[in-house]
C-alpha positions in Angstrom: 14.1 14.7 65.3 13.1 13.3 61.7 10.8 14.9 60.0 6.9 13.5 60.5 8.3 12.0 63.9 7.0 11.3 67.0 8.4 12.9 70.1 7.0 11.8 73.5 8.7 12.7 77.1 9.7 9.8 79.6 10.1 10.3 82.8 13.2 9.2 84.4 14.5 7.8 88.1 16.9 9.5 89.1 19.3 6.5 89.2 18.4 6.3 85.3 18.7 10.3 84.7 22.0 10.3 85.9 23.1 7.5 83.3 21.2 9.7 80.9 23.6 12.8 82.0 26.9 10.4 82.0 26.3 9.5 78.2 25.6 13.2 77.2 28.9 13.9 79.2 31.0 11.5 77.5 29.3 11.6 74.0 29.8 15.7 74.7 26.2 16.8 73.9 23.4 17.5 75.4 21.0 15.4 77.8 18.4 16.3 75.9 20.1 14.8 72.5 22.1 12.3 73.8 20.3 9.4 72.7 20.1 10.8 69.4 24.1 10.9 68.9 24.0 6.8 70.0 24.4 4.3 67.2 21.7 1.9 69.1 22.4 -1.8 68.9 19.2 -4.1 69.2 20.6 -5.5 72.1 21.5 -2.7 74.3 18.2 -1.0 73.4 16.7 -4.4 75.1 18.7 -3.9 78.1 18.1 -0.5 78.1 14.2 -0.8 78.0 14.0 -4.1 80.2 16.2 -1.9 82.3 13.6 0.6 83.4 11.3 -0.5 86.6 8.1 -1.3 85.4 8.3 0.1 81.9 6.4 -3.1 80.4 3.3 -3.2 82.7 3.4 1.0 82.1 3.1 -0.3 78.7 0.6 -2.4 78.7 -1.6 -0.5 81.0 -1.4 2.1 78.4 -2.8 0.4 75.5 -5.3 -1.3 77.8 -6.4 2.4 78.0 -6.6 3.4 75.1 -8.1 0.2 74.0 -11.2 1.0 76.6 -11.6 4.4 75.1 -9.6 6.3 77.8 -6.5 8.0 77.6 -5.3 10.5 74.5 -3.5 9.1 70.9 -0.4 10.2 70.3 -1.5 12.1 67.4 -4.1 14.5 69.1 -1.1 16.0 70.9 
C-alpha cells in the first residue's frame, strides 16, 4: 500500500472471492495482493464494481450515514 493510503476490507460473495482467488492464482501472488499486481483499466474497474450485488445502494446508504451523523470516518480508524 502507498504510503498515506487508505486501506478498508470488503467483503466478498463467495462467487466473487473465488474470482478474487483465480486472479491471484494466475497473476501468481497472493489473494490478499492480487489486485495490487493488476494494471486496472477504467473500464474493467466499472465492470468490476457494477459487478458486485448491491455495491451502489451499500454506497449510498453509507454516506447517507455519515451525512446524518452516524457511522465512523474513515480516518478515525
Amino acid at each position: 500500500m502507498a504510503e498515506g493510503g487508505t486501506r478498508f476490507n470488503v467483503q466478498l460473495d463467495e462467487r466473487h472471492a473465488q474470482k478474487l482467488r483465480e486472479l491471484a492464482e494466475r497473476t501468481h501472488v497472493n489473494p490478499s495482493t492480487a489486485l495490487d499486481e493488476v494494471e486496472p483499466e477504467p473500464s474493467s474497474a466499472v465492470v468490476l464494481l457494477d459487478s458486485i450485488p448491491g455495491a451502489f445502494e451499500c454506497a449510498q446508504q453509507g454516506l447517507r450515514e455519515i451525512e446524518s451523523g452516524h457511522g465512523i470516518p474513515l480516518d478515525d480508524f
